[in-house]
C-alpha positions, -999 to 999 in steps of 0.1 A, spaced: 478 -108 -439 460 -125 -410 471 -157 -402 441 -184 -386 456 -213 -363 437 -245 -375 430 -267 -341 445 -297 -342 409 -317 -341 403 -303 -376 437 -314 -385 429 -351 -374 392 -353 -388 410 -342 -419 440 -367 -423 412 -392 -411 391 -386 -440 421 -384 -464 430 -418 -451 399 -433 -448 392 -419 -485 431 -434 -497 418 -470 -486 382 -468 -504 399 -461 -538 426 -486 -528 402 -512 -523 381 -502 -556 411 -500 -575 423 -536 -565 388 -551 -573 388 -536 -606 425 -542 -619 431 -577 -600 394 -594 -593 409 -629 -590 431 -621 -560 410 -597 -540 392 -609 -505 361 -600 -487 380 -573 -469 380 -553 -500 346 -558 -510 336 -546 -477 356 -515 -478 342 -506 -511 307 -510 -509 311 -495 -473 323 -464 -493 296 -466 -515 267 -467 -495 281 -436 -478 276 -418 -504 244 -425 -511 229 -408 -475 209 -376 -488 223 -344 -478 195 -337 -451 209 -365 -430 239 -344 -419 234 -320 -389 232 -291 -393 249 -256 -376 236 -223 -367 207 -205 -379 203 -223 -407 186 -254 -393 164 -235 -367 128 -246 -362 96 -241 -348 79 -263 -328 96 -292 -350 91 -275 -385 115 -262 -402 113 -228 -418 116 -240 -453 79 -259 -451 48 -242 -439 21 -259 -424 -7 -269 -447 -44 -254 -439 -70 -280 -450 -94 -253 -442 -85 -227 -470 -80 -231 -505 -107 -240 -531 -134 -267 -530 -129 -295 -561 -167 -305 -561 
């Protein structure tokens, strides 16, 4: 069996985002069982959380080959000819 070292900058961006995740629910989960006694600072922390999640996917960078382009177009579109196709008169 081959064993990977993971670095330790994974390691943190992970516990970050398991932390960071913890206090979203925390703070939807206190707005939703005890309204009357929740402050701004919850609010903030869940809405925060939920416009996160709303980004589109395309937003996040990208690695490798996958997001190469060509002269600023990417491989999945193709540039449009306006001087082929059919005439609609």
């Amino acid at each position: 069996m081959v064993r990977r070292r993971v670095p330790l900058v994974t390691l943190m961006l992970v516990a970050a985002g398991l932390v960071a995740g913890g206090l979203w629910w925390w703070a939807v989960l206190r707005l939703l069982l005890v309204p009357g006694e929740t402050g701004p600072v919850e609010g903030a922390v869940a809405a925060g959380g939920w416009g996160l999640s709303l980004l589109p996917v395309h937003v996040a960078a990208s690695s490798g080959k996958r997001g190469a382009t060509w002269g600023g177009v990417t491989r999945a579109s193709r540039r449009r000819r306006w001087d082929a196709g059919s005439d609609p008169s």
